[in-house]
Phi, psi and omega in degrees: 000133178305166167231151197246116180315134149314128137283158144262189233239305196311326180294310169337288182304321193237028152264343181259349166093352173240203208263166122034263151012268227274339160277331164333289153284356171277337185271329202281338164302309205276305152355290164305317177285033180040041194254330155268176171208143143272139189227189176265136169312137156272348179237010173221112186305307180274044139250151147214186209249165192251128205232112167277149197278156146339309202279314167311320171277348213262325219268348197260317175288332148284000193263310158324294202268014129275306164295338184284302181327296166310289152003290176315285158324328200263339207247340166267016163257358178275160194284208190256350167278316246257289144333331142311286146233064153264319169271357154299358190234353186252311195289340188285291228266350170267359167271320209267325185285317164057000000 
């Protein structure tokens, strides 16, 4: 099994574009379901860094292997124009996401 680099709240938030807040309360949820862990930052007291859990990585990797699947599906009915911008439109959020 792969291992996932420790975050902070703070990373979260401005790699999805929203606030502080609002991952906060999205970690103390994944957090109960035993999917995280929060543990203390070692160079920073008011941080702390976020440990996806076993379960947390087992939930994420079918949470893949599901949008991929679905994907597949949804894309394999489009022609090759159709295809085409879909990936001009996946390279503007992966430019504007950086």
């Amino acid at each position: 099994m792969t291992t996932t680099p420790s975050c902070r709240v703070q990373d979260v938030a401005a790699a999805l574009g929203i606030t502080v807040g609002a991952v906060s309360k999205l970690v103390d949820r994944l957090e109960a379901a035993d999917l995280c862990v929060r543990r203390a930052h070692p160079d920073d007291r008011r941080s702390s860094l976020l440990d996806a859990t076993d379960a947390g990585r087992e939930a994420a990797a079918a949470a893949d292997v599901a949008v991929r699947d679905e994907l597949a599906r949804r894309l394999d009915s489009l022609s090759v124009r159709d295809l085409d911008r879909v990936a001009t439109l996946l390279g503007s959020i992966r430019a504007t996401v950086g």
